[in-house]
C-alpha positions in Angstrom: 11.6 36.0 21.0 14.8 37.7 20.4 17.0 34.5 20.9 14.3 33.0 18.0 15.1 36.2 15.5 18.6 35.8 16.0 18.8 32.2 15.5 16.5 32.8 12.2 19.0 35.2 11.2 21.9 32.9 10.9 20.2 30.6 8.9 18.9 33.0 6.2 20.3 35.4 4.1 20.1 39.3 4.5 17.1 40.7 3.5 15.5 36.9 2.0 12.1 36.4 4.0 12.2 32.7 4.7 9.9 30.8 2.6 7.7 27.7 3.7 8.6 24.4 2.6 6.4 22.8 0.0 3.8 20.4 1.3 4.6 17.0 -1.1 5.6 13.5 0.6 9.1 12.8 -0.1 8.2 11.5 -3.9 6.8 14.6 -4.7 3.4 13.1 -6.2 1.3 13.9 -3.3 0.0 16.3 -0.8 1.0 16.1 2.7 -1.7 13.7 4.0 -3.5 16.3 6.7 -4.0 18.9 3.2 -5.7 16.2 1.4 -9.6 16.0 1.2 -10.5 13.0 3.6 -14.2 11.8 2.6 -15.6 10.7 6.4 -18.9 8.3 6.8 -21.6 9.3 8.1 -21.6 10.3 11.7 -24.6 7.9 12.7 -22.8 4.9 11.8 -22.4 1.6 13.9 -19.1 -0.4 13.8 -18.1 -3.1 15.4 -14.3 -3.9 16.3 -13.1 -7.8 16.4 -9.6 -8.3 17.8 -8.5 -10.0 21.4 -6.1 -6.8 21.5 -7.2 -4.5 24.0 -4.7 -2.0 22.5 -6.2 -2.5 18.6 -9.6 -2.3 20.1 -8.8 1.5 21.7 -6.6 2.5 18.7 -9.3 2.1 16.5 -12.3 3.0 18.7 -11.1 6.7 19.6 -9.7 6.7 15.5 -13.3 6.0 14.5 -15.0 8.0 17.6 -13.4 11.0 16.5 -15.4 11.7 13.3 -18.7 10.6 15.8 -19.2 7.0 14.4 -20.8 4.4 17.5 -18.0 1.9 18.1 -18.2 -1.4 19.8 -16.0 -3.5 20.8 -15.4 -7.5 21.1 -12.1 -9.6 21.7 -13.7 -13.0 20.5 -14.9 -13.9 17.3 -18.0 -15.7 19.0 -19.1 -12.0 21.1 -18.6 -10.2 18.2 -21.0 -12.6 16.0 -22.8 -12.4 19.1 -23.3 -8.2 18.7 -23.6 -8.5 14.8 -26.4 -10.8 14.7 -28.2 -8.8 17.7 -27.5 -5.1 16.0 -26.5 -5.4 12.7 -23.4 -2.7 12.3 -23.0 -1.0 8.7 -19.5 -1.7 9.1 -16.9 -5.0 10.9 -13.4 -4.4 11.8 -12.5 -8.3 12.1 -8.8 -9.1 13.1 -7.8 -12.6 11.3 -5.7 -14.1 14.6 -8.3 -14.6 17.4 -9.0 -17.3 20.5 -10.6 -20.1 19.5 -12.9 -19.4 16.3 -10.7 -17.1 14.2 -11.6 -14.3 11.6 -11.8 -16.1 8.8 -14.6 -18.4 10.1 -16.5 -15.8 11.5 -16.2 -14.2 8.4 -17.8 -17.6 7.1 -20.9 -16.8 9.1 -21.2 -13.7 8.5 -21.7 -14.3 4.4 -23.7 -17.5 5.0 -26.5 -15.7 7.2 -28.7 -13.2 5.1 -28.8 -10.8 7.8 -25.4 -10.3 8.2 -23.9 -11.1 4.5 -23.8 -7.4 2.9 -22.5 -5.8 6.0 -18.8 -4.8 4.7 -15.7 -6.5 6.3 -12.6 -5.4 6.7 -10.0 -8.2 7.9 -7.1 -6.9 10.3 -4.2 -9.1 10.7 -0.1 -8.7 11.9 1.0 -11.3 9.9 2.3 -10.1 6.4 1.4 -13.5 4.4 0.0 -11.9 1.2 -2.2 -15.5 1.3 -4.0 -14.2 4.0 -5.6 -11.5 2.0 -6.0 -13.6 -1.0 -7.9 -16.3 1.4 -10.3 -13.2 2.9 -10.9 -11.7 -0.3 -11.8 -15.1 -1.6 -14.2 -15.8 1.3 -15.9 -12.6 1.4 -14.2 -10.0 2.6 -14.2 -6.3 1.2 -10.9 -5.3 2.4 -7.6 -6.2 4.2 -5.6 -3.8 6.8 -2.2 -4.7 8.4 -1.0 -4.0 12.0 0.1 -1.9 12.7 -1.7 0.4 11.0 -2.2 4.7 10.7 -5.0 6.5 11.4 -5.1 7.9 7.5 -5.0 4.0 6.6 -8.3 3.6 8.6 -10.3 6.3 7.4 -8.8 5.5 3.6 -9.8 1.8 3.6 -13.3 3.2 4.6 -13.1 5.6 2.1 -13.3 2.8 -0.5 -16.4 1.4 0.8 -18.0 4.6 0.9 -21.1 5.0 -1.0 -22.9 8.0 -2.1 -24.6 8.7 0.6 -22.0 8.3 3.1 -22.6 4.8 3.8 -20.1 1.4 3.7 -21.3 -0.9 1.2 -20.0 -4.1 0.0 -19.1 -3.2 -3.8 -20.2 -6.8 -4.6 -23.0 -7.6 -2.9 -24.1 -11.4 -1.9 -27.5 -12.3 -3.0 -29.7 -15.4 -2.4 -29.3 -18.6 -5.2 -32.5 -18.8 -6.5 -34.3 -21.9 -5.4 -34.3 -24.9 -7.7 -37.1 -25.7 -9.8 -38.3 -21.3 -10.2 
């Protein structure tokens, strides 16, 4: 401890008590992201993860675990249509780039079927073409995240589905066309 006192000393004046640094982000315009209010979903919430990346898969399963939310998993677009249509989630993680079907045609079946076309999606992608997010938002889906992404940028992008009780919801909801001739 004494090494510690002495090495303080040379860095501060006599007699100034060292004061803590401010907590902004470099800009100033925010505070430090742990300090800031996080709004969580409910704890008894299912998600299913899309992506043929075993490392994407774990990233966001223990990021979503650890605020108690049931995560599965599925590294094909078809297994993870598969899980949807069997338990529907309240919320999909669907990566753009898979094998064989990719996201944007499962994303497809997901608004076409009634059961599954007001679950919220949020596409997941490496590729920074800006028309990728432009094509998903135009097909359906609620939200677009890059790789690689931060655990903060997971739980905000939630954040923005959240509604007031806790829950994801798409903020424009599909409905049926009515049938001709009603």
């Amino acid at each position: 401890m004494a090494i510690f006192s002495k090495f303080r000393s040379i860095f501060t004046a006599p007699g100034a008590a060292a004061e803590p640094l401010p907590i902004v982000d470099p800009t100033g315009q925010l505070p430090e992201r742990r300090l800031r209010p996080r709004l969580n979903a409910r704890p008894d919430l299912r998600i299913v993860v899309v992506d043929d990346s075993a490392t994407v898969c774990a990233a966001l399963r223990k990021i979503l675990q650890s605020i108690g939310l049931d995560v599965r998993v599925a590294a094909s677009a078809e297994v993870g249509l598969e899980m949807v249509l069997a338990d529907p989630p309240d919320l999909i993680f669907l990566d753009i780039v898979l094998p064989k079907m990719n996201g944007f045609s499962a994303l497809r079946v997901l608004r076409r079927n009634p059961l599954t076309r007001n679950i919220p999606v949020i596409m997941i992608s490496g590729n920074e073409q800006a028309t990728e997010q432009f094509f998903g938002s135009a097909i359906g889906a609620d939200d677009f995240m890059k790789k690689p992404f931060s655990r903060m940028e997971v739980f905000e992008r939630m954040e923005r589905l959240l509604d007031d009780g806790l829950v994801p919801r798409r903020k424009t909801p599909l409905t049926m066309p009515a049938p001709l001739g009603s």
